[in-house]
C-alpha positions as CSV (number, residue, x, y, z in Angstrom):
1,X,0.0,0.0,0.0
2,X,3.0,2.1,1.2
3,X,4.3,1.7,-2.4
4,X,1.4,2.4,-4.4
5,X,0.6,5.7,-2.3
6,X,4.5,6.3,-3.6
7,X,3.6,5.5,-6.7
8,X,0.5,8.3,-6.7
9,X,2.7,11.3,-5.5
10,X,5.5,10.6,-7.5
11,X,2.5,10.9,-10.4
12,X,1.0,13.6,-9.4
13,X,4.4,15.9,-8.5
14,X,5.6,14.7,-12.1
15,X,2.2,15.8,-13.9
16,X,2.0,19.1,-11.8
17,X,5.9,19.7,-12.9
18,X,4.8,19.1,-16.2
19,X,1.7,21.6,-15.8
20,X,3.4,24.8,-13.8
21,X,7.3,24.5,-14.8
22,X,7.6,22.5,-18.0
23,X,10.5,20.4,-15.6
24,X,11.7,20.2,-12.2
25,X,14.7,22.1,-11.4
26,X,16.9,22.9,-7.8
27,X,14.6,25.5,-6.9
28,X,11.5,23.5,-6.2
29,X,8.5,23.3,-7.9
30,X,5.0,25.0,-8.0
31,X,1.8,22.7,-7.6
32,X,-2.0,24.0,-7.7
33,X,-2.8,22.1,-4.9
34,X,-0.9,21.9,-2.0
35,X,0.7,18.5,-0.5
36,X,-1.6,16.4,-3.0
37,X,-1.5,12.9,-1.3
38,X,0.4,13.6,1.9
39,X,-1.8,12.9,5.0
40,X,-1.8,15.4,7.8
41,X,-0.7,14.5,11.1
42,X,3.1,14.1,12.7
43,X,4.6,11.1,12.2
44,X,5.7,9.2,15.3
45,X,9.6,9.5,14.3
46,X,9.4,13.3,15.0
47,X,10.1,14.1,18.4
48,X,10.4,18.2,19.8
49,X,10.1,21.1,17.5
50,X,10.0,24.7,17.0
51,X,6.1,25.0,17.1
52,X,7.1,29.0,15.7
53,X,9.8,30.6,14.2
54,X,11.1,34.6,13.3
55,X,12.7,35.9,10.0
56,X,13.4,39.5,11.1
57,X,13.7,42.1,7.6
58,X,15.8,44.3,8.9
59,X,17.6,42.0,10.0
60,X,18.1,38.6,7.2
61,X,19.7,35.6,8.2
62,X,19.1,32.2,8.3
63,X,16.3,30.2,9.8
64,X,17.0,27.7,11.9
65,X,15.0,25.3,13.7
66,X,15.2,22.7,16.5
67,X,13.4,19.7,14.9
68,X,13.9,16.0,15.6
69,X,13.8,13.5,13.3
70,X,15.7,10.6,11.7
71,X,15.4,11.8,8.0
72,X,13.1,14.6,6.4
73,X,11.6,13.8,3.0
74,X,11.4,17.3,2.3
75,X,10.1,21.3,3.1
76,X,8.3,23.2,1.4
77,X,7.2,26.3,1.7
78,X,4.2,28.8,0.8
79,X,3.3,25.5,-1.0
80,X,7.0,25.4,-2.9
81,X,8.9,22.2,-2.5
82,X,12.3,23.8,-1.3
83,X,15.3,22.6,-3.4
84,X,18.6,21.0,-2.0
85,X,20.4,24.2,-2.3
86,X,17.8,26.0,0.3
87,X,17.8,24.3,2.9
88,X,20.1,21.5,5.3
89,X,19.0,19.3,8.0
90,X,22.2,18.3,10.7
91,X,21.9,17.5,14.1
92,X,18.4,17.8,14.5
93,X,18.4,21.9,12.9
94,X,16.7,22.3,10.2
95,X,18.5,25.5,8.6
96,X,16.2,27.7,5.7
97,X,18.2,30.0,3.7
98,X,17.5,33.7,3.8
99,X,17.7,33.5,-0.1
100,X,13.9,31.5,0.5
101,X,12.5,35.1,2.1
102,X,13.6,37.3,-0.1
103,X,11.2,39.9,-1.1
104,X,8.8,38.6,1.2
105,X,6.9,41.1,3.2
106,X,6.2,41.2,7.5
107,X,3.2,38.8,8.8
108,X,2.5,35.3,9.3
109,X,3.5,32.0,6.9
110,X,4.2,28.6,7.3
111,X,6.2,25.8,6.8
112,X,5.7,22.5,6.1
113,X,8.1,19.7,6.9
114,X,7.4,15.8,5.7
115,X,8.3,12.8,7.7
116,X,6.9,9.0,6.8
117,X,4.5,10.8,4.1
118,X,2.8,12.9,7.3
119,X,3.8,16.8,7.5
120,X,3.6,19.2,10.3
121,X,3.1,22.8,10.2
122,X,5.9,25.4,11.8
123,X,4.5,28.9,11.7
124,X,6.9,31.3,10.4
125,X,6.2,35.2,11.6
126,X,8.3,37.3,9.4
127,X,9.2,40.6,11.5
128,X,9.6,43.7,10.1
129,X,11.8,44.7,13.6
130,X,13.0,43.5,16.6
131,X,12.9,46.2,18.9
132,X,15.7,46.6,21.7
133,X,15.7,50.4,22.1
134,X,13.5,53.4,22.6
135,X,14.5,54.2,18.9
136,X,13.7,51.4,17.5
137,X,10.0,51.4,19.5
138,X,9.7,55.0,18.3
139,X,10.7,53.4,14.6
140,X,7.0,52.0,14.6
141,X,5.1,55.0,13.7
142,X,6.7,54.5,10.2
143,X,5.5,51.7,9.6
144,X,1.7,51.4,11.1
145,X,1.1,48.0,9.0
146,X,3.9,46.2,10.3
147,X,5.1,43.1,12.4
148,X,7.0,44.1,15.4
149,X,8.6,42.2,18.6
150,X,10.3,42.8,21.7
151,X,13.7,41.3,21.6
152,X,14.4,42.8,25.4
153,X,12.7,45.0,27.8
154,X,12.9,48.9,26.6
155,X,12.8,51.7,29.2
156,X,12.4,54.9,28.1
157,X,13.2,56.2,32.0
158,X,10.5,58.4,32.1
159,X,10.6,60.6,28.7
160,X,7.8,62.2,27.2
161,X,6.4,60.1,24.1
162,X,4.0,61.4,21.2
163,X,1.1,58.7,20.5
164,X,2.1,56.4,17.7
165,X,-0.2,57.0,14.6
166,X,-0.1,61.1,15.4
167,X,1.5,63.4,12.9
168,X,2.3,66.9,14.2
169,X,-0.7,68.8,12.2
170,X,-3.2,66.6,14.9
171,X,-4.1,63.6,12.4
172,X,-4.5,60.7,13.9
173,X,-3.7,57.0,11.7
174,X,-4.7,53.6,13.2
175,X,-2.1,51.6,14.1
176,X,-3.0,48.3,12.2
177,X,0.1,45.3,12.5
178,X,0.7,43.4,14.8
179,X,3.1,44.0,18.1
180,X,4.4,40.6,20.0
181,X,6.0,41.8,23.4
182,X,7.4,38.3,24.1
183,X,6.9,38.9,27.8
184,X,9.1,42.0,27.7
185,X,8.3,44.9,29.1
186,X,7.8,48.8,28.1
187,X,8.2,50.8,30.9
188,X,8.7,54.3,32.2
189,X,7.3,56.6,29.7
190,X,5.0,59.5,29.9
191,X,2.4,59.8,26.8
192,X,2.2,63.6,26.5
193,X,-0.8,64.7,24.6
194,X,-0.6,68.5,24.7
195,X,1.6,69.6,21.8
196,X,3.1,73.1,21.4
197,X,4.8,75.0,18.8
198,X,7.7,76.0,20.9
199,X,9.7,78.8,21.6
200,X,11.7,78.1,18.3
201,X,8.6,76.8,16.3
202,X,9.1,73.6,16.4
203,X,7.6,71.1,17.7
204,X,7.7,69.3,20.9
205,X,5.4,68.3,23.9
206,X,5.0,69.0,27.6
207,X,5.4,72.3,29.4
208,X,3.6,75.5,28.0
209,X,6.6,77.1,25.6
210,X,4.5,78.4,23.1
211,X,1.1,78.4,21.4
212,X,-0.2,75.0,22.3
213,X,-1.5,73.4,18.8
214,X,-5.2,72.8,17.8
215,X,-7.2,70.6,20.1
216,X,-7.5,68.0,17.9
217,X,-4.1,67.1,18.3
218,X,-4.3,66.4,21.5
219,X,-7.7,64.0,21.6
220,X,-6.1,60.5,21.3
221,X,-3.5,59.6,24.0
222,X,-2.0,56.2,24.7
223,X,0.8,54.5,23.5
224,X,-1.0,54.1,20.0
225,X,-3.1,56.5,19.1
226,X,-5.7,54.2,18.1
227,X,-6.0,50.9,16.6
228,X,-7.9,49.3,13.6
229,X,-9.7,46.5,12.9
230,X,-6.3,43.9,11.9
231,X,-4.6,45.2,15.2
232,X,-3.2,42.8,17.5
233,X,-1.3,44.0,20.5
234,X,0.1,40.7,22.4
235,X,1.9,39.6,25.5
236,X,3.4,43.0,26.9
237,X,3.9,44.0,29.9
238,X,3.5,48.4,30.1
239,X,4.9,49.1,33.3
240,X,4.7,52.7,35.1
241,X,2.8,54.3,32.1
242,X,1.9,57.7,32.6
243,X,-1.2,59.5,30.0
244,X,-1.8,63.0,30.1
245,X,-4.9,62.8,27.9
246,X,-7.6,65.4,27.3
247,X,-10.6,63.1,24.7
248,X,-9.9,59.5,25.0
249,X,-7.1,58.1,27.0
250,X,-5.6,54.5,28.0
251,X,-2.4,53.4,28.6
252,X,-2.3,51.2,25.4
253,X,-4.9,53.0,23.2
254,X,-6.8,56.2,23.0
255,X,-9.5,54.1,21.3
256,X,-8.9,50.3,20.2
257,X,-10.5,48.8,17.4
258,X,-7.8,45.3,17.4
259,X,-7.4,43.3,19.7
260,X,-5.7,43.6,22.8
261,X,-4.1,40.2,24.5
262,X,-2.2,38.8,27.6
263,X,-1.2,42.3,28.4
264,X,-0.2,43.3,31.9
265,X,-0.7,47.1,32.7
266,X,0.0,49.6,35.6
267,X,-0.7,53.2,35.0
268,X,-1.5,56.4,35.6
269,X,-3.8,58.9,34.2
270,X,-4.1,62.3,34.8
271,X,-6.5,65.0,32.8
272,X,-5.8,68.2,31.6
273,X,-8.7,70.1,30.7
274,X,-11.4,67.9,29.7
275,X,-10.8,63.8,30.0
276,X,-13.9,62.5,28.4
277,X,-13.0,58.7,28.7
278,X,-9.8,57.3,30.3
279,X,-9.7,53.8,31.3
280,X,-6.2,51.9,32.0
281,X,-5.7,50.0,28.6
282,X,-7.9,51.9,26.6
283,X,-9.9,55.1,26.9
284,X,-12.9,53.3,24.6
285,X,-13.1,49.7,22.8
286,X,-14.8,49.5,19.6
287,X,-15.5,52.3,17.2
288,X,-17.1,52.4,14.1
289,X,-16.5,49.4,12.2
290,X,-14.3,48.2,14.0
291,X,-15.3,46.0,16.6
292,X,-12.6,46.0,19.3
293,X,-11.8,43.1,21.5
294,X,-9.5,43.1,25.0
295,X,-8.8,39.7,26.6
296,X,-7.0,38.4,29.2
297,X,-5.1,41.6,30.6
298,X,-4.7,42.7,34.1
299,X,-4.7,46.5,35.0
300,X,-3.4,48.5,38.1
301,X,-4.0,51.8,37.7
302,X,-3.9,55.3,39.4
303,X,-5.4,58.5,38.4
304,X,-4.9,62.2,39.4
305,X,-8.4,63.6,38.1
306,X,-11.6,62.8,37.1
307,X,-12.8,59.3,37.0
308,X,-11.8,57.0,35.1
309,X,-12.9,53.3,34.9
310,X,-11.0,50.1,35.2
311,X,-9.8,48.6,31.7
312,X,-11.8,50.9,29.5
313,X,-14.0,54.1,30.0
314,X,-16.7,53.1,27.1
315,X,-17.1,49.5,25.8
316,X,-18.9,48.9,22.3
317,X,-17.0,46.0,21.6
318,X,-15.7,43.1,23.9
319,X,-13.8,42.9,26.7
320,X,-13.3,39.3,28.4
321,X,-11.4,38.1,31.2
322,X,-10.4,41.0,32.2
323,X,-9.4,42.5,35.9
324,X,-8.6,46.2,36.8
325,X,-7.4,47.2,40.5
326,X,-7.5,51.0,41.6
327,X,-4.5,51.8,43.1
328,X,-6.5,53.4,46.3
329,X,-8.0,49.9,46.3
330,X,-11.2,51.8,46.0
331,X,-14.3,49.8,44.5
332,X,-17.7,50.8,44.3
333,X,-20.1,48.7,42.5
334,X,-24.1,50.1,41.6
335,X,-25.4,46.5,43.1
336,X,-23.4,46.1,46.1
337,X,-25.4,45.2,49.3
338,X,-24.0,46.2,52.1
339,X,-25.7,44.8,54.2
340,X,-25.1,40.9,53.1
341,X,-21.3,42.5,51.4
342,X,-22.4,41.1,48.6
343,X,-22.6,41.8,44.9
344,X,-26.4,41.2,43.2
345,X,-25.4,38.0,40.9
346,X,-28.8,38.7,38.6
347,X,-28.1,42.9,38.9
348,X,-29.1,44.3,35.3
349,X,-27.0,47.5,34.0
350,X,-30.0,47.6,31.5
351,X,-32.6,48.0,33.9
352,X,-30.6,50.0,36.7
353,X,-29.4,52.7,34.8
354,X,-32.7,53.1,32.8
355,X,-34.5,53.2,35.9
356,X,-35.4,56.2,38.3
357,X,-32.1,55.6,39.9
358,X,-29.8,57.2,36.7
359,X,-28.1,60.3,37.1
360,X,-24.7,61.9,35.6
361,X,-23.4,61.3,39.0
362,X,-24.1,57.1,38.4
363,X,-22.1,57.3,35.3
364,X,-19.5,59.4,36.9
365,X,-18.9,57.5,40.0
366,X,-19.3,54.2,39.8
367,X,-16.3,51.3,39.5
368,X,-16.9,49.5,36.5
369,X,-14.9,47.5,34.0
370,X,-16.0,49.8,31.6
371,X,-19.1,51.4,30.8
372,X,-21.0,48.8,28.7
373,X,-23.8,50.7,25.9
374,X,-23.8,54.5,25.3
375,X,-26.0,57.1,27.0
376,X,-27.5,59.9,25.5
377,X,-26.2,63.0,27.5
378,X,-29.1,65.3,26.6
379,X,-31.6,62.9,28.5
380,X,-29.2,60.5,29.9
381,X,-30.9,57.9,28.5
382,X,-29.0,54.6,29.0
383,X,-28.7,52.2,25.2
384,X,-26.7,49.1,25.7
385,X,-23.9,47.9,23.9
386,X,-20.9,45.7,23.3
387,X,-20.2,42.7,25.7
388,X,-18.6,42.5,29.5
389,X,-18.0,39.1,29.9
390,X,-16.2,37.5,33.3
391,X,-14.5,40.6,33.6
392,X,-14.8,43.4,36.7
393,X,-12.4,45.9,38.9
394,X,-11.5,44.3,42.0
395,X,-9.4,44.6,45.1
396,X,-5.5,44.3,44.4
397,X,-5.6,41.1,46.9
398,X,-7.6,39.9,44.6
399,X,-4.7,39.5,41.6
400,X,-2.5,37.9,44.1
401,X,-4.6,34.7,44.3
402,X,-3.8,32.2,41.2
403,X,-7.0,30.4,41.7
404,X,-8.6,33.3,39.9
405,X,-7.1,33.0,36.9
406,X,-8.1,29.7,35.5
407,X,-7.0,27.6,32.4
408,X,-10.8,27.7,31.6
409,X,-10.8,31.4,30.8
410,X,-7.7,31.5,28.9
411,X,-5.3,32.0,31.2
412,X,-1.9,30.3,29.4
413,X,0.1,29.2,32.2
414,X,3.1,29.1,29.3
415,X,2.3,32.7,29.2
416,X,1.6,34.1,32.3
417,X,3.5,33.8,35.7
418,X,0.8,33.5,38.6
419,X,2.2,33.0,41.9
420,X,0.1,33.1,44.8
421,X,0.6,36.5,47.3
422,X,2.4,38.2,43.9
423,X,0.7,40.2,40.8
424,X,0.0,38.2,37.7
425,X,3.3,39.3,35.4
426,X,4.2,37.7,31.7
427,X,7.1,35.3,31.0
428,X,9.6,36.0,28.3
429,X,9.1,33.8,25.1
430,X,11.7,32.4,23.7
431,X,12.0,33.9,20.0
């Protein structure tokens, strides 16, 4: 049977040789249809692999890969059987020449490699940077579309930093790649929204030199800007993140339309002038098309006016799993009993704050995770929206127990680091 099924792919590479190249040459060949005849699975020969591997642009060089096997029948990739000259296999690396990547462009591929007529997949991320400095973070605003990863923690020791997707006129771009922290952290940087000419002219932020620019410019504030809709923000810890916003503000995003993920934040926010949502990763989720999704993060955060809430001020998208501590370890919940010290476990936003009891002052002064619908101010009328699911502001004691962070709810033990009595922080990935 073994023979026969040989027999078949040796048939069908041959015909599809025929078909794309007129021959098989060193480079490889091209089929319509990829693998035809190999059956999925890993083959019982192949012991521990890379499960993912990084090809960095600005930086090309090899791939190599820890894989274990007796023999390989052969890689290919993007569905191209790799040729003898571009690749090796010794001592269980498998080494891809950087010649293979050429021209390729940042985001996510794969590899396959065969073994007894089975295959498995490696996922190959190809980086646009690895980012080890404050420059290089600073280097993402030219690229909003691209792949970036933390190769080591970067701390910018406390220096003022303009939103990432702002140009100096006010304009505001999405950020819309993809950033990996690998368990590194960014830490120690103040997001400075107010933006003045200078005594000079040019531009800069923080104190009052000069005429302060329109107030547009100064709406957004968070690391990014904002995010789109292909956004993903993964795996970072933001460490003593300070957001002078005025509009929306967060520590991650002024407004976040991606997703959010495995992202451990303490913060603090302060207002100048008028806040009108500021929540510790972003100051709203969702907008417009964009649907917005925060998972699994943990918030501590501080804040030296106004009020804002827990992970995010106004939610119209998702947020799930998600725990946010006051630093003041103040909580105050709309269905808290005192008298039993117990939350209502059937209380109803919909019903409370469309009832008699809704006021400004509810929406103002309440804890929440984030405030789930929208209201219309010039009734304060109460219209739900977006989802809040296993997800709330809490004590800090609360983040030092590990039994509240369960496999269950996505909690990755390979990713996070729960100890009991300790905050929840992220482990470094291997890259």
């Amino acid at each position: 049977m073994k023979k026969m099924l040989s027999a078949t792919i040796s048939a069908v590479i041959a015909l599809s040789c025929a078909l794309a190249l007129g021959g098989c040459g060193g480079s490889g060949m091209l089929v319509t249809e990829p693998n035809t005849g190999i059956g999925a699975g890993t083959s019982e020969s192949v012991g521990e692999y890379a499960r993912t591997v990084y090809y960095e642009l600005d930086r090309p060089a090899d791939v190599k890969i820890n894989f274990e096997a007796d023999k390989l029948q052969k890689v290919s990739y993007k569905y191209r059987v790799l040729g003898a000259n571009e690749y090796s296999f010794r001592g269980d690396t498998l080494t891809i020449k950087k010649s293979v990547f050429a021209g390729e462009t940042a985001g996510d591929k794969r590899i396959r490699v065969f073994v007894d007529d089975m295959y498995t997949e490696i996922a190959l991320r190809i980086v646009s940077k690895v980012i080890y400095t404050p420059a290089d973070f600073d280097a993402i605003r030219t690229d909003l579309n691209g792949v970036f990863v933390l190769g080591a923690d970067v701390d910018f020791g406390g220096a003022s930093f303009l939103p990432i997707g702002r140009d100096f006129s006010g304009n505001n771009k999405p950020f819309e790649g993809v950033f990996d922290g690998m368990g590194h952290a960014v830490k120690n940087l103040v997001v400075n929204c107010f933006e003045y000419a200078g005594t000079n002219g040019e531009y800069q932020t923080g104190p009052n030199t000069g005429p302060q620019i329109s107030n547009s410019a100064n709406y957004n504030a968070g690391i990014f800007a904002s995010t789109g809709g292909s956004a993903e923000i993964v795996n970072t810890n933001f460490v003593n993140i300070t957001v002078n916003c005025q509009g929306l503000g967060g520590a991650v995003a002024g407004s976040n339309g991606g997703l959010i993920k495995n992202c451990r934040v303490s913060c603090t926010l302060f207002s100048r002038g008028e806040c009108e949502k500021a929540g510790g990763i972003a100051g709203v989720n969702g907008s417009g098309d964009a649907a917005g999704r925060i998972e699994n993060c943990i918030v501590t955060y501080t804040y030296g006016s106004g009020t804002p809430r827990g992970i995010a001020d106004w939610n119209v998208g998702t947020i799930k799993n998600c725990f946010a501590a006051a630093e003041d370890n103040f909580v105050y919940y709309p269905d808290y009993n005192y008298e039993t010290g117990k939350r209502d476990p059937e209380f109803s936003y919909d019903h409370y704050l469309n009832s008699e009891n809704w006021t400004q002052w509810i929406y103002t002064n309440y804890s929440l995770p984030a405030f789930p619908g929208t209201v219309d101010t010039s009734t304060w009328t109460y219209y739900p929206g977006g989802r809040i699911v296993n997800s709330d502001v809490v004590t800090k004691q609360y983040l030092l127990h590990p039994a509240n962070f369960p496999a269950e709810d996505g909690w990755d033990n390979s990713i996070w680091d729960f100890t009991y009595g300790m905050f929840p922080t992220l482990k470094v990935q291997e890259r």
